[in-house]
N, C-alpha and C positions, 0 to 999 in steps of 0.2 A: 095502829101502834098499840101496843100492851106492854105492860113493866119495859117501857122504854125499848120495847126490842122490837126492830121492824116487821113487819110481815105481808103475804101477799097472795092471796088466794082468788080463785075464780078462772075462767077460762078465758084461755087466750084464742080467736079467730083470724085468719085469711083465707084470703082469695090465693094466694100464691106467695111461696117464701124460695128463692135466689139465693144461692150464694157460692163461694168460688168461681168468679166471674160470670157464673150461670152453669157452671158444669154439673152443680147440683143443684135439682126443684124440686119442691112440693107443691104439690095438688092440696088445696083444701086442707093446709094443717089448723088441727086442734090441741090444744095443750090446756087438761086440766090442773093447775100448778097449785101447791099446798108450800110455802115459801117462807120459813123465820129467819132473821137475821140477829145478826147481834146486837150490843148497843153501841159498837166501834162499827158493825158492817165488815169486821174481817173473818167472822165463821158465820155458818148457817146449815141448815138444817130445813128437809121437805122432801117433798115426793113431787112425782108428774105423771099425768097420765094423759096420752100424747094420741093422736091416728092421724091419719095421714090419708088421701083417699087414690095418692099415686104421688113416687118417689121414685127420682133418675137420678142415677151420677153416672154419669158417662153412657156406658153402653148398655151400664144394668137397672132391670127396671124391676118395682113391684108395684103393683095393682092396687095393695092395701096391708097399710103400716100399721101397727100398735105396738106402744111402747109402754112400759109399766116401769119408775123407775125409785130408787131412792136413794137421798144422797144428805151427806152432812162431811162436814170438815173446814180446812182452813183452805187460802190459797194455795201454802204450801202443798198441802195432801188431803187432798177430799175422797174418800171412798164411796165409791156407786157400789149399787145393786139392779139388775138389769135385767128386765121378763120382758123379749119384742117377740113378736110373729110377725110375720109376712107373707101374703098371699099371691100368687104369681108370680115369684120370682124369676125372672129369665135375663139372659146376658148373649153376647155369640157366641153360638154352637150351644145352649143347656136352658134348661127351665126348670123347674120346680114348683108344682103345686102347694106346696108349705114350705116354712123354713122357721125356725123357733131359735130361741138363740137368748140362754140363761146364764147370765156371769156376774163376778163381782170381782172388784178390785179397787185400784186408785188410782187416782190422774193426777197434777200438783207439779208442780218446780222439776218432779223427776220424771222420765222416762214413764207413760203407763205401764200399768201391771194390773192385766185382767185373767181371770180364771175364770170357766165356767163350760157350757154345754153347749155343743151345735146339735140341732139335727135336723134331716129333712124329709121328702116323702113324695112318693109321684114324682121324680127327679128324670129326668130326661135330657139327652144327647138331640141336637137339630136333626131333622130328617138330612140336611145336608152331610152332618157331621157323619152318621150313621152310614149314609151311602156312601161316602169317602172313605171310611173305614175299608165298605166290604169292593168298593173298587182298587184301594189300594194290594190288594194280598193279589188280584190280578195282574199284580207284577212278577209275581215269582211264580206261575202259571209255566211248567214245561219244567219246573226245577224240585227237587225233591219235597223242598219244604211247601210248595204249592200245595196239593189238595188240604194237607198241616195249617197252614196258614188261611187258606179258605172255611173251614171250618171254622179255626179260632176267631175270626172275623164276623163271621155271622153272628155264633155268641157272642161275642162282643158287642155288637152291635142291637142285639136282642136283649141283650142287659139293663144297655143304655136306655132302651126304649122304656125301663117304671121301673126305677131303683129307689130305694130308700136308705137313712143308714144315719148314722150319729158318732159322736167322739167327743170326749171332752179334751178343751184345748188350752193353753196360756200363752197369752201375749205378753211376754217380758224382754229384757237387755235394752241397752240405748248404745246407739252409737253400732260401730262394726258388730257388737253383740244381739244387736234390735233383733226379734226372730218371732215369729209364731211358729207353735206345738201343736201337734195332733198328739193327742193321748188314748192310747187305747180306742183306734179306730175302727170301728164295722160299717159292712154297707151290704146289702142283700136286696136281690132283684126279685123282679115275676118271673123273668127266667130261672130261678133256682142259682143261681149263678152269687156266690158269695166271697166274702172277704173280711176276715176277722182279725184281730191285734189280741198281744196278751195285754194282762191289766198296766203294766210297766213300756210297753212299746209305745213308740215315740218318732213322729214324721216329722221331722224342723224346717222351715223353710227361712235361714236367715237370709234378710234382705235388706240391711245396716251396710253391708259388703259393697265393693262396686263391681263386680257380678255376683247377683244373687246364687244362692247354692242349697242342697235340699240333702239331709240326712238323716238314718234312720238307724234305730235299736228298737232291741227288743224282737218279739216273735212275731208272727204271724202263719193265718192258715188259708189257703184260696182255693179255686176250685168250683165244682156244680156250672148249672147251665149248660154244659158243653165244652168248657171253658176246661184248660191245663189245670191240672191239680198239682197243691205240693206246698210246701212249706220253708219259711224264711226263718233265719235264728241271726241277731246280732247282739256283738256283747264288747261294751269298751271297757278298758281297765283301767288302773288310775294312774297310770301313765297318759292315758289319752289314746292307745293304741285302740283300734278298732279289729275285730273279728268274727268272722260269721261263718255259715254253713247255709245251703239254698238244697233243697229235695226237690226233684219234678219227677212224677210219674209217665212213663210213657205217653206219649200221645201222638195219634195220627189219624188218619182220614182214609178213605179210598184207595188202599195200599201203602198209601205214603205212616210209614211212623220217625219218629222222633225221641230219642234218650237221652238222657244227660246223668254222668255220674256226678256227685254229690258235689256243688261249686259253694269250693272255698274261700271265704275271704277273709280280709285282713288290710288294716292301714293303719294309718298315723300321717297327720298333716295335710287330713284334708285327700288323699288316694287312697282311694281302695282297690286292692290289688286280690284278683281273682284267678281260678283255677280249676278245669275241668273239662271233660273228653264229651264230645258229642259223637253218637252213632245216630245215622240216617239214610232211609231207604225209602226208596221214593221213585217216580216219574225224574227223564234226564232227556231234553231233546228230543222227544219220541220214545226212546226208551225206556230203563229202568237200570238203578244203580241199588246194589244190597252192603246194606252194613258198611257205608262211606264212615269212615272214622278220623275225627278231626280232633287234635289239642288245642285247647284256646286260654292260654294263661296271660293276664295284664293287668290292665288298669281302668280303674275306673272313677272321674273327678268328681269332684263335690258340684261342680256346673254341670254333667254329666257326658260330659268327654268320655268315650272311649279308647284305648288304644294298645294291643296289643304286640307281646313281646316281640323282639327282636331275633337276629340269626335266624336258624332255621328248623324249621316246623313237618315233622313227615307225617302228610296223610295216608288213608291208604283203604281199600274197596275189597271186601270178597269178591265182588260181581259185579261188572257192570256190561248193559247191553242197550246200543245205540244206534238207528237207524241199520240195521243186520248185523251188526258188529256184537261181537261177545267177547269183553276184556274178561280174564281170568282172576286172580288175587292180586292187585296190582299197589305200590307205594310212588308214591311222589314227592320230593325235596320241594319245601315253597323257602326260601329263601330272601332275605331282608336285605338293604343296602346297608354297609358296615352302619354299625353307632344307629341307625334307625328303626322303629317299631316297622315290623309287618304291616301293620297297616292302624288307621286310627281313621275315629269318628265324631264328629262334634257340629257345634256349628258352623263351621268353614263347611260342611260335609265327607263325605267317604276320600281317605287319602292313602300314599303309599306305594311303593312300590315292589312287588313281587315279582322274584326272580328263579328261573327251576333250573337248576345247574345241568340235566340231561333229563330226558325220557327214555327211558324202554318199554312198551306197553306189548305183550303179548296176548293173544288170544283166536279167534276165529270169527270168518262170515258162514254163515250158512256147516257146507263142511268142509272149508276152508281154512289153514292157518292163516294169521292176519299179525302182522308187526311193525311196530309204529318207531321209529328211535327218531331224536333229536340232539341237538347239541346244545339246545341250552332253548331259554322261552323268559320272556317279560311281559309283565305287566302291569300298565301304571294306573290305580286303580279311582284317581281324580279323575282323570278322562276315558277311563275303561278303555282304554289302546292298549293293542298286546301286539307282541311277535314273535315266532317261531323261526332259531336260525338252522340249518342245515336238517331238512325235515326228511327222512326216509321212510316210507310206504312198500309194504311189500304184503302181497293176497296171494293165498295159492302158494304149492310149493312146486321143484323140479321144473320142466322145461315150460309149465303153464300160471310160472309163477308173476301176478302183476303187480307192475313195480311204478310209483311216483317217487318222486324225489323235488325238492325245493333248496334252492339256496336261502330264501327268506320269506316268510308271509306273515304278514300284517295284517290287524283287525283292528276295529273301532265299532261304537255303537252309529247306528242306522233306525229309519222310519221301519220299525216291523221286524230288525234282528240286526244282524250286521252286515256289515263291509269291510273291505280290504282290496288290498292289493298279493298279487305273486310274483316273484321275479325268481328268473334261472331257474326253473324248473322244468323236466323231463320225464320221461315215463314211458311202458312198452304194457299192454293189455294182452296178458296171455301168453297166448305159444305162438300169437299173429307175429308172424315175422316182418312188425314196421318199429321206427323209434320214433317217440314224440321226443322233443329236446326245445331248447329255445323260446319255453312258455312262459311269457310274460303276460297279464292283466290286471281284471278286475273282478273279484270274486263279492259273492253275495250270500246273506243266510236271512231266509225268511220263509215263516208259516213251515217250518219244515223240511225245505229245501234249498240246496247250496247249487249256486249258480256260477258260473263260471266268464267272462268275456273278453278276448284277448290275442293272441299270435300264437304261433305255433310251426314248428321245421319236423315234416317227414322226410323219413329216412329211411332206407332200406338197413333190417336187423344181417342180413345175408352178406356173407365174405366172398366172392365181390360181388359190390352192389349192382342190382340189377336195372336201379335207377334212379337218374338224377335229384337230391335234392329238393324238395317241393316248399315253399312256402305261404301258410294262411295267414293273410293280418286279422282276419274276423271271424275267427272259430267261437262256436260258444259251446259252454257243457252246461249239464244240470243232475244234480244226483240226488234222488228225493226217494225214500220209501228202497233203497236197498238196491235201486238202476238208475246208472249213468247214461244218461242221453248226450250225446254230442253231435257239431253240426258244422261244418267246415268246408270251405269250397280253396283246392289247392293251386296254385301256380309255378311257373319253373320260373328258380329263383334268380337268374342272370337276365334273361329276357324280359321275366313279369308274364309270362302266356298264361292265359288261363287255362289247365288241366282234366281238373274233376274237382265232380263236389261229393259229401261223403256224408253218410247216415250212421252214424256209431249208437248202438245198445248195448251194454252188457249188465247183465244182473249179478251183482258179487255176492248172493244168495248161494247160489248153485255154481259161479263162475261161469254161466253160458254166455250169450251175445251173438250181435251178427255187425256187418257193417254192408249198406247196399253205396254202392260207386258211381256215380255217371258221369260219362263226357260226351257231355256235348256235342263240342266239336275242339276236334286239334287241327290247326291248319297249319302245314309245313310248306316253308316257302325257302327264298333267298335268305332271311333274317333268322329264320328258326327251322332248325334239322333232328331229324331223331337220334342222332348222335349227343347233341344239347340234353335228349330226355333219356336217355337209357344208352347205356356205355357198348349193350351189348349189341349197337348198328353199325359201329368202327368195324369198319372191313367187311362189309356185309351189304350196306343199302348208303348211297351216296344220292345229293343232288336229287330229293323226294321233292315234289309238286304233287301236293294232296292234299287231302284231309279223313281223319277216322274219328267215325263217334261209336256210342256204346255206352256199354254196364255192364257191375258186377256186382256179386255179392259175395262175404267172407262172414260164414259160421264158426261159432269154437264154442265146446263143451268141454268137460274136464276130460274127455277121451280122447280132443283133438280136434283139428282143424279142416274143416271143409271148405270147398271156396269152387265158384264158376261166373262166366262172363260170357258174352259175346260181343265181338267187336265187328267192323266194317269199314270198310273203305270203297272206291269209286272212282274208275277215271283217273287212277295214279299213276304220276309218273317219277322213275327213279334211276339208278345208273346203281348196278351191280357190279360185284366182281368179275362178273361172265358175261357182262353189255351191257348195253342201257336195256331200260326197262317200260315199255309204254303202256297207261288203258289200264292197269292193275287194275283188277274188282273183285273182292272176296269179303264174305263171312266167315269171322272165324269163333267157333265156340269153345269154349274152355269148360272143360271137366275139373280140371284143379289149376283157377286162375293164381294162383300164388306160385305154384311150382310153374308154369306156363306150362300147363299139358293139357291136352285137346283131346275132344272125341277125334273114334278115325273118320274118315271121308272127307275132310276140309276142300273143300274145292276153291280154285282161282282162277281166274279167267283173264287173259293178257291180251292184250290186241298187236301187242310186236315185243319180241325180243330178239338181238340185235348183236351176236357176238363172233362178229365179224360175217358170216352170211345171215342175213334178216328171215326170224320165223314168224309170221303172226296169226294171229286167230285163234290159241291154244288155250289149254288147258290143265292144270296140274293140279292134281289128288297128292294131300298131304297129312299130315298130325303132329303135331308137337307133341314129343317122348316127357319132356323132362330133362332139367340138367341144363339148358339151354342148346337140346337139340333136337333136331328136326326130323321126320322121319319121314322120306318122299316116297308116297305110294305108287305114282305114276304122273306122265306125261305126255299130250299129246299134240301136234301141233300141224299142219296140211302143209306139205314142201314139196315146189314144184313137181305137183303132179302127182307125190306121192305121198309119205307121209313120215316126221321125226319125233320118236318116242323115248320114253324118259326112261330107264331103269329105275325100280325102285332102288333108293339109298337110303343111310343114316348120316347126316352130316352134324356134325360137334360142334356150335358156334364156342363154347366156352374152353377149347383145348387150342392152345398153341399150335396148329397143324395144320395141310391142307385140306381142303373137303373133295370129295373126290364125286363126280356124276358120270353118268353114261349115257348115250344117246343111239339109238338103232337110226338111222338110215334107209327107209323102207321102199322100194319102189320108186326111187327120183327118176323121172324123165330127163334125157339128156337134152329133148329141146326144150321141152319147159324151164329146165335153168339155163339153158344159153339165153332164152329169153327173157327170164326174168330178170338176167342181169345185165340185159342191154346188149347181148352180143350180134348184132344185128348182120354181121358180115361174117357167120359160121352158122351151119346148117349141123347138128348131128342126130343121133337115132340111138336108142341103148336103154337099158333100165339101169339102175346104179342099187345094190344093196349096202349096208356098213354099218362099222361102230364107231363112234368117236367120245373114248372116254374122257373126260374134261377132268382137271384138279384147279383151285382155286384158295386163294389167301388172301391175306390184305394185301397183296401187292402185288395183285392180277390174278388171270387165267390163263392154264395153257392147256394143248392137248397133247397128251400123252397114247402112243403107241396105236392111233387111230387109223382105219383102214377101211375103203369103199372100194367094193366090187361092183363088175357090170354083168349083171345075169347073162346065161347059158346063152349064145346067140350073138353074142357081139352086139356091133352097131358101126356107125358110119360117122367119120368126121371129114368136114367137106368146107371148103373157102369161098363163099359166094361173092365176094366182092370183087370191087377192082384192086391189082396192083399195084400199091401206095408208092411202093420206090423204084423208080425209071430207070435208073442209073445200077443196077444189078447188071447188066451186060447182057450179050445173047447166050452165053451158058448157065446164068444163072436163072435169068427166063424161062427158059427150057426147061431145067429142074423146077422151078416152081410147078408149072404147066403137068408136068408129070407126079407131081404129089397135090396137088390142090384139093386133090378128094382121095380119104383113105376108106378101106375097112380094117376092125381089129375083130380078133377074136375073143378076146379076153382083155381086160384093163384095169390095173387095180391102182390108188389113189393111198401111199400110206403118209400122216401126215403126224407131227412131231414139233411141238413150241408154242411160243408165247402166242395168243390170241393177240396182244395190243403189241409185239416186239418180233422177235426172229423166228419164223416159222421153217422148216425143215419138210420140204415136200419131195416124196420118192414118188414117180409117177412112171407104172410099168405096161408096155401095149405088148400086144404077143399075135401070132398070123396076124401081120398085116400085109396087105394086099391095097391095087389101086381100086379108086372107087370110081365112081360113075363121071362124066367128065373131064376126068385127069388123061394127060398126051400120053400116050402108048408111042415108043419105039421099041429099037435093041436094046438101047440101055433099061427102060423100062422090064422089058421083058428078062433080064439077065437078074435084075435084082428080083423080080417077085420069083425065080428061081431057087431065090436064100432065106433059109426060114429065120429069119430076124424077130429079133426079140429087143424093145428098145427100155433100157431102163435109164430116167430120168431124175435128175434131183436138181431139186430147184430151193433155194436160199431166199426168203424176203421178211417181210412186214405180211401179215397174215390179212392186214383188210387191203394188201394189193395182192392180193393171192390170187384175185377173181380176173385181174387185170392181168395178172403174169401169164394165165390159163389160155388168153386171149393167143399169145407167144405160143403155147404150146400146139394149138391145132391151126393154128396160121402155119401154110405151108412155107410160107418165106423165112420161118425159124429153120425148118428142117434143111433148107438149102443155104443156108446162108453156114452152117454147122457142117453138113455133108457133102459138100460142093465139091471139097479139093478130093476128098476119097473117091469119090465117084468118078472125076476124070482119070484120077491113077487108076482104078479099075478097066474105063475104056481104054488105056493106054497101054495096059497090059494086054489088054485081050487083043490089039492091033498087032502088037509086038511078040506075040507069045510066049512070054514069059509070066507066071504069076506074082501078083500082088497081095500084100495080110491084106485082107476087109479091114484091119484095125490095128492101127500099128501099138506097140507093147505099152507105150506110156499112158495110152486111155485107161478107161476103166473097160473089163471084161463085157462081152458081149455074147449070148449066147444065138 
């Protein structure tokens, strides 16, 4: 005590000082206190001189305290003076090897109010912080501003690593007004990397508010390290309006740069509203896009919301080039929903929805024209979902032009790039005359490559189609690096039959490709016909029991399309227009499997064909021309005895008409075909020559104008059996007996009609004479007197033709027809008066 006034000096010690529940401690505080009081005890006056040997509130901590301080006044308002250091400073994410920290102001009844100096030194970002930085810019990796942002990260992050820096600051306002000031702030790193304020610039962070909010005046300048250069200017007027001006110099990376012309600001109430055009060219999905030019005029809050303007916003590209693709100068509509920003940012996160009223994107693959149209696109950019509606693709121009089309695709973010869905979409690659249609999936993007998984309906491009329908439920694509891979195994879409599976390439670089084919196997039975697979077996191949495998493959260059195959079969059997058909077995090679055209020499090999007399063990030399027709080289086939050969023809499967064939006749033995057809009770002797040209349609065959000869020499037709019918009487007996063996000299066989309906048979004998066997009398001897000449015409069904024939050299036909003439002959010749041989109502007789 002195003149009555208290006082209090000496040091204060512990072991440990708590308080705010323990949220704040001291280690080993010291306090040397120099302390006068009044002689009320209501002012005072003194110093302190304070360490501390470690100090937390909360999450921050320092190593070692000093505090230097001094203080007088009332309760109402006491003014301090304040000289601390701190050694270690560190908190999450930062440390600080120094911190100083010089102010003066007053405490009391009102609100503090301190002014004075930070500064720090050896200041540092957590290694964690640091690595989060430079991993985060590996988000924008594949996008223009990546290499831009990689860089700036690194510096950034290099900065962070030993920065130093100071400012003077004031702590004033109470209530909504409460705020701390940075005055005139700098900070400079070991990286060269800086940051300056003018003497008047000013960072506020008021947090009296119930959400804190941070604003700035004044200048600044930043820059070095590696770090974006450029300069900030804000200036309020005393309205309270706010405006400013932002400079950035160029800056970019490993091609990528980045520009901004001069962004404007200005607010009042708390937004600031900003303004300015970005140019950037950079890496884009594998490619590169030049001088991307974007306007970005909006907002920006005192919490630090962003969010820009509404309606609609046109960007637009010198150049852009993406996985082979080369877009030209192109613009784009991005488009807002009525009344709402383009898009905004804050702490909810990235919002908005963008909307592009049409695409037209022109330009080129390789040296391809390439054009993109759509009808409109969204995307909502909270959930990064987008969709594209009525999308049009078209590569290549004229008849090699490739085309995709979509009613709708959808996209969303995915593990590694995106996904989506397609629906109603279709497409034709080239000048291959197929149509994809009906393509529905699931499509993918990642690392690069756009994947495809989903259904798909082949179709023939060709008027008319040359075959049925096919469809794959599990085709897959993938198009990476500028070639389409696809993989597709097809079925016939009514049955479900499995077909072929299919290998698709094409490079839209160059526009080439190939696609390799195989089947398997097709087995044709009762349930499934090639009529089912291909339109053009109607009236041609009926009732197949078989099966053919095979491959092929189809090239296209921008000159055009190549294409071959070989196919097979075995053991087939079918029913044609012109018979059934047994034992089919051929190889068939294709020269241009598209057009069906063949090398020549196609061989086939038949074990019976059957159209109405039976040929089997043959042979047919053929080619397929083209056009869907056929071009028969030849035919050969071993018949009784002798041999039935093909003329070459051309038959038209694809014209409304009939097809017309030919057949020689060579050589037939007349007892090798009585025998082969069972005729057991006729003996004959003869060679037979002939033609029998055949025509044929979808609704049958017939023979037209066909005619067999019996070579030079004749031959003998003779009745070896017994007499089946008793009851002829004894002159008809007798005439049998006398013709039951004949000879001819000549015999020609002309034949005329339907193979499966009404056959028309003129059947002519010339010298004939009796044959060996047959009863000789007068009557005998009177008729081989007359040189007879018998011409016959016979009416039937052509598969009983064989049986009618039977009629024609059974002598019981010839009497049972000649009987009554032949008595009027004896009865004339008794009588002596002549009788006609034929009386006027027959047919002539020579």
């Amino acid at each position: 005590m002195r003149d009555v006034r208290p006082s209090l000096s000496g040091p204060l010690r512990a072991k440990t000082l708590a308080c705010a529940d323990g949220d704040v401690t001291a280690v080993s505080p010291q306090i040397a206190l120099d302390l006068s009081l009044s002689e009320n005890l209501r002012s005072w006056k003194g110093s302190a001189d304070a360490a501390l040997s470690r100090l937390a509130a909360g999450s921050v901590i320092a190593d070692r305290l000093g505090v230097k301080a001094g203080f007088s006044g009332t309760a109402d308002r006491t003014a301090i003076e304040i000289d601390a250091d701190m050694a270690r400073l560190r908190g999450n994410g930062f440390a600080a090897q120094s911190v100083n920290l010089d102010a003066k102001g007053t405490v009391g009844r009102q609100a503090p109010a301190l002014t004075g100096r930070l500064a720090f030194a050896r200041a540092s970002g957590s290694e964690a912080l640091r690595r989060s930085i430079v991993e985060g810019a590996k988000a924008l990796d594949g996008t223009p501003l990546g290499p831009s942002a990689k860089r700036a990260a690194a510096a950034l992050a290099h900065m962070l690593a030993d920065a130093g820096g100071s400012t003077r600051f004031a702590l004033a306002g109470e209530g909504q007004n409460a705020r701390i000031e940075l005055i005139a702030p700098e900070m400079a790193s070991a990286s060269g990397a800086r940051f300056t304020g003018s003497p008047d610039s000013r960072i506020t962070y008021i947090f009296g508010t119930p959400t804190p909010a941070v604003t700035m005046l004044g200048s600044w300048t930043f820059g070095g390290g590696d770090l974006p250069a450029g300069s900030l200017s804000l200036d309020r007027r005393a309205d309270g309006a706010i405006s400013g001006l932002a400079r950035f110099e160029p800056y970019g990376a490993e091609g990528s740069r980045l520009a901004l012309t001069p962004v404007r600001f200005s607010g009042n109430g708390g937004l600031l509203r900003f303004s300015t055009r970005a140019e950037l060219s950079g890496p884009l999905a594998g490619g590169r896009v030049e001088r991307l030019t974007v306007p970005l005029s909006g907002a920006l809050s005192a919490t630090g919301a962003l969010a820009l303007d509404g309606g609609c916003t046109r960007i637009g590209a010198e150049r852009i080039a993406v996985s082979g693709f080369r877009l030209g100068r192109t613009g784009i509509d991005l488009c807002s929903r009525p009344g709402a920003p383009l898009l905004s940012a804050g702490a909810g996160g990235l919002r908005g929805t963008i909307r592009i009223p049409s695409l037209a994107l022109r330009g080129a693959s390789g040296s391809s024209p390439f054009a993109f149209d759509a009808r409109g696109a969204e995307i909502d950019l909270a959930s990064l979902r987008w969709a594209v509606a009525l999308a049009d693709v078209r590569l290549g121009e004229g008849d090699s032009v490739t085309r995709f089309a979509a009613g709708r695709i959808t996209g969303r973010p995915a593990a590694d790039g995106l996904a989506g869905d397609l629906i109603g979409a279709s497409g034709k690659i080239g000048a291959v005359p197929l149509n994809l249609s009906e393509i529905a999936g699931r499509w993918r993007y990642a690392g690069g490559a756009l994947s495809l998984d989903g259904g798909v309906l082949l179709t023939d491009a060709a008027a008319p189609a040359r075959f049925a329908p096919l469809v794959s439920k599990e085709a897959s694509l993938r198009f990476a690096n500028g070639v389409i891979e696809a993989n597709a195994g097809f079925s016939e879409r009514e049955q479900g039959v499995h077909i072929l599976d299919t290998v698709i390439r094409h490079r839209l670089g160059d526009g080439t490709g190939s696609a390799d084919l195989t089947v398997k196997e097709i087995r044709f039975d009762d349930q499934f016909q090639p009529a089912m697979l291909t339109p053009l077996a109607l009236g041609v191949v009926a009732n197949v029991q078989g099966s053919v495998v095979g491959d092929g493959r189809i090239e296209w260059t921008a000159d055009g399309v190549t294409s071959r195959g070989t196919f097979a079969t075995a053991n087939t059997d079918l029913a044609a227009a012109f018979g059934p058909v047994t034992g089919l077995t051929a190889t068939l090679s294709f020269d241009d499997l598209i057009g069906l055209h063949s090398a020549p020499g196609q061989k086939a090999s038949i074990k019976e064909i059957n159209p109405g007399i039976p040929v089997t063990d043959g042979e047919i030399e053929y080619r397929l021309i083209g056009g869907n027709r056929v071009r028969i080289e030849g035919g050969r086939w071993p018949f009784a005895g002798g041999e039935l050969r093909l003329h070459p023809a051309t038959l038209d499967f694809a014209a409304d008409q009939p097809r017309r064939l030919s057949f020689d006749v060579v050589g037939i033995d007349a007892a090798a075909f009585l025998q082969q057809f069972g005729f057991d009770n006729i003996n004959a002797t003869g060679k037979f020559d002939g033609t029998l040209p055949v025509e044929f349609d979808g609704l049958g065959g017939r023979i037209v104008g066909g005619r067999i000869d019996a070579r030079s020499g004749g031959g003998t037709i003779a009745y070896v059996g017994e007499l089946s019918n008793h009851n002829l009487g004894t002159i008809a007996n007798f005439a049998f007996g006398a013709l039951r063996s004949l000879k001819y000299d000549d015999l020609a066989i002309l034949l005329n009609g339907d193979l499966d309906g009404e056959m028309v048979t003129d059947i002519r004998f010339g010298g004939v004479g009796q044959g060996e066997g047959a009863t000789r009398n007068f009557l005998t001897s009177q008729i081989a007197k007359i040189p007879l000449v018998f011409n016959v015409k016979v009416t039937g069904p052509f598969r009983q033709l064989v049986t009618s024939a039977k009629g024609f050299y059974d002598p019981t036909v010839w009497v049972e027809q000649n009987l009554s003439k032949l008595i009027e002959e004896q009865e004339a010749a008794t009588s002596g008066t002549s009788a006609t041989v034929q009386p006027p109502e027959s047919e002539p007789v020579r």
